[in-house]
C-alpha positions as CSV (number, residue, x, y, z in Angstrom):
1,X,98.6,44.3,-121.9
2,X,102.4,45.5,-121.8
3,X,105.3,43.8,-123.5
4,X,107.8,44.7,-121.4
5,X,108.2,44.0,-119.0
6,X,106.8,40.5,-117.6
7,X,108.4,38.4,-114.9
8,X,109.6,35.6,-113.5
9,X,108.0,32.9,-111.1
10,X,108.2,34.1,-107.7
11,X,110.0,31.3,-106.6
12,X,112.9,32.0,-109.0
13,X,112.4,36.1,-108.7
14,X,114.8,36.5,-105.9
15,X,117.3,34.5,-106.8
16,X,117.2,36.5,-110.3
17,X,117.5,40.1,-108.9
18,X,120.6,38.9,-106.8
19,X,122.2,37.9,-110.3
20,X,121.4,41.3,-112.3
21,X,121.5,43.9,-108.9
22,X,119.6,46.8,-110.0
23,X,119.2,47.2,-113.6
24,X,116.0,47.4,-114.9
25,X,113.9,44.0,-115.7
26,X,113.0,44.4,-118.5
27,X,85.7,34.8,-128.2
28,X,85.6,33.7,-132.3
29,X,88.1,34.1,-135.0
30,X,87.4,36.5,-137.8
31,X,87.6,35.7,-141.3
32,X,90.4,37.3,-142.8
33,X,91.2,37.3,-147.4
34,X,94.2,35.1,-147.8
35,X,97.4,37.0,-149.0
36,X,97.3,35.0,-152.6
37,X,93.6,36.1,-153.7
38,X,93.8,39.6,-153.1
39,X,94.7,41.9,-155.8
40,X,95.9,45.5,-155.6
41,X,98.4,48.3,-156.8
42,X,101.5,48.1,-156.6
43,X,103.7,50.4,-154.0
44,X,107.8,50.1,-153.1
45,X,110.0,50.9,-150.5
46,X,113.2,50.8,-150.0
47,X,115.5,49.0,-147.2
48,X,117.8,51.9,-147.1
49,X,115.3,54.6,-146.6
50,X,114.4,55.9,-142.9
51,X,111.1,53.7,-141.9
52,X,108.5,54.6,-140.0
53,X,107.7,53.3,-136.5
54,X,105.0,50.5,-136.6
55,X,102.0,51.3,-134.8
56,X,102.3,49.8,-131.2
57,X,106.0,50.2,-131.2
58,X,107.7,52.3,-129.3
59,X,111.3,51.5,-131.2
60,X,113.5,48.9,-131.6
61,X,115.2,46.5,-128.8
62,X,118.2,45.3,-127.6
63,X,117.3,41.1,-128.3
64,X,119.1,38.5,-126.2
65,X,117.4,35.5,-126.4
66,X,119.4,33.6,-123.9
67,X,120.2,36.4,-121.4
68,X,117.6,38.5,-121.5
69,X,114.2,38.9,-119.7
70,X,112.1,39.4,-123.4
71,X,111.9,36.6,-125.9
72,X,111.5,35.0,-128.0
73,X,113.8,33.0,-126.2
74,X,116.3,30.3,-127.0
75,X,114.9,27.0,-125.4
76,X,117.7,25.4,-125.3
77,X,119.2,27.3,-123.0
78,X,116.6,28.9,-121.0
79,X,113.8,27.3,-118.7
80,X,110.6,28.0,-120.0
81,X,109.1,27.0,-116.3
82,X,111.3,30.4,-114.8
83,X,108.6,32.4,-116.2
84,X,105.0,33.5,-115.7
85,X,103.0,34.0,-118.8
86,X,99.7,34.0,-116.5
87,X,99.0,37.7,-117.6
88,X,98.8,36.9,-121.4
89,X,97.3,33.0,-121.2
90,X,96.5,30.3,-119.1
91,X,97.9,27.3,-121.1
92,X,101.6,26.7,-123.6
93,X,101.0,25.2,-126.9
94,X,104.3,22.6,-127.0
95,X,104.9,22.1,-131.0
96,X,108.4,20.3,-130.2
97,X,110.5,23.1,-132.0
98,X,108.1,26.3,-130.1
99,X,106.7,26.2,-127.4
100,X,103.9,29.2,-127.4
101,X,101.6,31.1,-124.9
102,X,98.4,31.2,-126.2
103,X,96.8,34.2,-125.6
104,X,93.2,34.4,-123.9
105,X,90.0,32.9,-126.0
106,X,92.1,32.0,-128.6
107,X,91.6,28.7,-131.0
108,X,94.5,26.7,-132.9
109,X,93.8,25.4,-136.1
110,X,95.5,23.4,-138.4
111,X,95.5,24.2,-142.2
112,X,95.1,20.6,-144.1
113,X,97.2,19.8,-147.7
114,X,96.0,16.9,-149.7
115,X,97.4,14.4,-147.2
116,X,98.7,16.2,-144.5
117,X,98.8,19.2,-142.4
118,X,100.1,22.1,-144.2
119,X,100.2,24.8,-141.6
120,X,99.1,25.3,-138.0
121,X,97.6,28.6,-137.2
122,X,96.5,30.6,-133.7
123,X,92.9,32.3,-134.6
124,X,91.6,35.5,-131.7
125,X,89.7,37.8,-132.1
126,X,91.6,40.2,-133.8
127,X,92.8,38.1,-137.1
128,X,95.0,34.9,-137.3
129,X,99.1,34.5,-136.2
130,X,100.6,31.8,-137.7
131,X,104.0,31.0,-136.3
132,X,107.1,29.3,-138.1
133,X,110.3,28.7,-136.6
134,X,113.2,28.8,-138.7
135,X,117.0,26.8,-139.2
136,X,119.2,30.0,-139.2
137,X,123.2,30.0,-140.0
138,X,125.1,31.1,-136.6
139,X,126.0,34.3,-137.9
140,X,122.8,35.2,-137.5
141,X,121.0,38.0,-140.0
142,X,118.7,35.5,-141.1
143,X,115.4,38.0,-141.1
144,X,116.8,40.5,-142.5
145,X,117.9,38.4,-145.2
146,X,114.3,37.8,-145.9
147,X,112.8,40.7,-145.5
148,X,112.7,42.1,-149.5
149,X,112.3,38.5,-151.1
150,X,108.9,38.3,-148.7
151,X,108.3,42.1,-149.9
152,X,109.0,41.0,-153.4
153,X,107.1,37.8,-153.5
154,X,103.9,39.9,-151.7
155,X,104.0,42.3,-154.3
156,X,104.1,40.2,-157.1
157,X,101.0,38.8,-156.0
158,X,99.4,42.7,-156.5
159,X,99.7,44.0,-153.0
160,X,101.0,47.2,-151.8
161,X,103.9,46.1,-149.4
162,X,105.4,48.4,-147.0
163,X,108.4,48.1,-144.5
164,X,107.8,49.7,-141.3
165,X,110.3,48.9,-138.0
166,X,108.9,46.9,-135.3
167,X,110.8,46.1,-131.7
168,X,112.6,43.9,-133.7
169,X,113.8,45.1,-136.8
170,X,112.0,45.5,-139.9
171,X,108.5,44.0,-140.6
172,X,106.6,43.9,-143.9
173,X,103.1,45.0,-144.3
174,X,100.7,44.4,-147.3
175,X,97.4,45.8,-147.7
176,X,94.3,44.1,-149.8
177,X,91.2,44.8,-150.6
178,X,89.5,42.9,-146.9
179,X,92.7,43.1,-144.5
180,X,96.0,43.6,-144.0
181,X,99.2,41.3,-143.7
182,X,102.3,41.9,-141.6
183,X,105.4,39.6,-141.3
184,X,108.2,39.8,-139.1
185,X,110.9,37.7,-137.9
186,X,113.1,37.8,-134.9
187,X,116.6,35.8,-135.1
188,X,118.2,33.4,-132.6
189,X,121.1,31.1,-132.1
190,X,120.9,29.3,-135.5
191,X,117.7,29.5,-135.8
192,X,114.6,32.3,-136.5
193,X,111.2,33.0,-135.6
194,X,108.5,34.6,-137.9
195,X,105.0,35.5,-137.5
196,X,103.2,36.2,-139.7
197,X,99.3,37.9,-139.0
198,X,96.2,38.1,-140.9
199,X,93.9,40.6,-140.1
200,X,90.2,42.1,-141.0
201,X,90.4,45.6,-141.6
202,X,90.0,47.7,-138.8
203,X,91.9,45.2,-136.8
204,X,95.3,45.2,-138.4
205,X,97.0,47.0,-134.7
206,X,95.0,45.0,-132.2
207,X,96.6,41.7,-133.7
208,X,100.3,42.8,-134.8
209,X,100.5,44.2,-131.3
210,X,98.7,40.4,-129.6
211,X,101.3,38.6,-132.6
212,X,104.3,40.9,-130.8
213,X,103.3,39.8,-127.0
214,X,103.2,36.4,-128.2
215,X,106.8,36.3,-129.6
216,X,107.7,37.9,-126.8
217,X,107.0,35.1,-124.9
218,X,107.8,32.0,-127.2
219,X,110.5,29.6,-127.0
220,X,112.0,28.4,-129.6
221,X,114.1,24.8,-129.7
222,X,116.7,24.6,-132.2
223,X,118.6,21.6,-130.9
224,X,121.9,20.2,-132.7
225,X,120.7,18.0,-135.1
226,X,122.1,19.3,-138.9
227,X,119.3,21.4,-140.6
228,X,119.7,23.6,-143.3
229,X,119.6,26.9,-142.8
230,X,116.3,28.4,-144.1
231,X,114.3,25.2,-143.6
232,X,111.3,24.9,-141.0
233,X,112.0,23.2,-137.8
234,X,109.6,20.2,-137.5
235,X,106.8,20.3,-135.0
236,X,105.2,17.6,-133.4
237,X,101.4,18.2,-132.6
238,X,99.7,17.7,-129.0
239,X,98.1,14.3,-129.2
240,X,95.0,15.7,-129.1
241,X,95.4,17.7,-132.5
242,X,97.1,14.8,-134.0
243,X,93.9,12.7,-133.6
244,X,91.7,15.7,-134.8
245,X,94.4,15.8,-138.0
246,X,94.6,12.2,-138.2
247,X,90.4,11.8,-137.9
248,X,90.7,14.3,-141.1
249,X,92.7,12.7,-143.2
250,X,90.6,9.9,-142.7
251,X,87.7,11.4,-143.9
252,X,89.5,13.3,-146.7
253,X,90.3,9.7,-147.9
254,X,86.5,8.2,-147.8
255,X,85.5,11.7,-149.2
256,X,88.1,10.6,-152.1
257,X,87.4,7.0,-152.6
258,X,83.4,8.0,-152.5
259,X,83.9,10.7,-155.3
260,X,86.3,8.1,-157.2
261,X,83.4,5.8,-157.3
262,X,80.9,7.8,-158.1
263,X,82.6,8.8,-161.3
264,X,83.6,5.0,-161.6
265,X,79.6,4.4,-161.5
266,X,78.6,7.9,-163.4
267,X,81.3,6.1,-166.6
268,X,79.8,2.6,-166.4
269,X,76.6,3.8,-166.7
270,X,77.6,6.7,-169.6
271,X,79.2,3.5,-171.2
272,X,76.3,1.0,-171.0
273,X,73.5,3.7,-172.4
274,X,76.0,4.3,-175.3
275,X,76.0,0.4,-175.7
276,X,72.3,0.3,-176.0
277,X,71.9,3.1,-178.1
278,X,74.0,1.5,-180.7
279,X,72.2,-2.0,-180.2
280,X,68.8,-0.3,-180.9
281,X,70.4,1.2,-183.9
């Protein structure tokens, strides 16, 4: 499967060429250690040294997210119906702020909190992607802003964190004891996407190089209402996840109120033996 390049609907292909002439267009999840419970040495590197290509890679790109025929691209301004994903997926995930190809025999999941959905992930075969879009000042920059306080925070957890260069920029890979984790982040018009992929070992390539056709083909929408810069867009879950999450919390809830009064019961009863006890005495 080849990230560059991939086209346009046929119905909008001719119309397209005219416009840029002759330049050239462009199964079940594993289980994969979280980042936080994986401890290991400690390794550097830094941002001003020469880094090595990522695997898959082939260098970096020239990124216009409005203009350009490789994403991701800026909703707002582009039509995500001018394009055929059909190569990489046969159906979009629409969060409201992304809107994201899912790749073949893939599963999303959503990652509960104590009362709500904490994070939404895209399981295949290969290791878990989970996608964040950003608010990003319009000067742009905003990944590579990020880049050594990730690095930072990823080794201060114990894992050996490298930077190697991806098609867009710099991307951060840690290593644990049962996978590995790479980050990246591409930037937009005020705003920024990053991936971030969880992989077995032995599978680290096959899912950044899946994680690196999906972004290519994600669409991120900003809009104009004020966020601050370096806070997650909100997403808005298909209906049919938000009964799946909402048929969860319910249950978290019972789950609660059960345990609550079970230990309600488990006290009364510890209370009522000591009672006797101290009659008989």
């Amino acid at each position: 499967m080849a990230l560059w390049p991939f086209g346009k609907n046929s119905k909008h292909q001719q119309e397209h060429e005219e416009q840029q002439g002759q330049e050239w267009q462009s199964g079940g999840p594993e289980s994969v250690e979280p980042a936080e419970s994986v401890q290991a040495e400690v390794s550097g590197e830094s941002a001003d040294t020469e880094l090595p290509l990522a695997s898959g890679a082939t260098g970096v790109v020239e990124h216009d997210p409005v203009s350009g025929d490789v994403g991701p691209f800026d909703g707002d301004s582009v039509e995500i119906n001018d394009f055929d994903f059909s190569d990489f997926g046969v159906s979009i995930l629409n969060l409201g702020s992304m809107r994201i190809p899912l790749p073949q025999e893939s599963q999303v999941q959503v990652e509960m909190g104590d009362q709500s959905p904490r994070m939404l992930h895209i399981v295949t075969h290969h290791g878990r992607i989970t996608p964040v879009a950003f608010a990003a000042p319009s000067s742009g920059g905003q990944w590579d802003q990020s880049v050594d306080e990730i690095a930072d925070g990823m080794r201060g957890q114990g894992m050996p964190v490298t930077l190697e260069m991806g098609p867009w920029g710099r991307e951060v890979v840690g290593t644990g004891t049962n996978g590995v984790i790479r980050i990246f982040g591409v930037d937009g018009p005020r705003w920024m996407l990053r991936m971030t992929c969880a992989a077995p070992a032995g599978k680290e390539e096959q899912l950044a190089s899946l994680a690196r056709e999906m972004a290519a083909r994600t669409f991120v929408y900003r809009g104009n209402d004020p966020i601050l810069a370096g806070n997650s867009l909100p997403v808005i879950l298909p209906q049919q996840l938000a009964e799946q999450v909402q048929q969860a919390v319910q249950q978290r809830a019972q789950q609660q109120m059960a345990q609550q009064g079970q230990t309600h019961e488990d006290m009364q009863r510890l209370a009522n033996n000591q009672q006797q006890n101290g009659n008989q005495q």
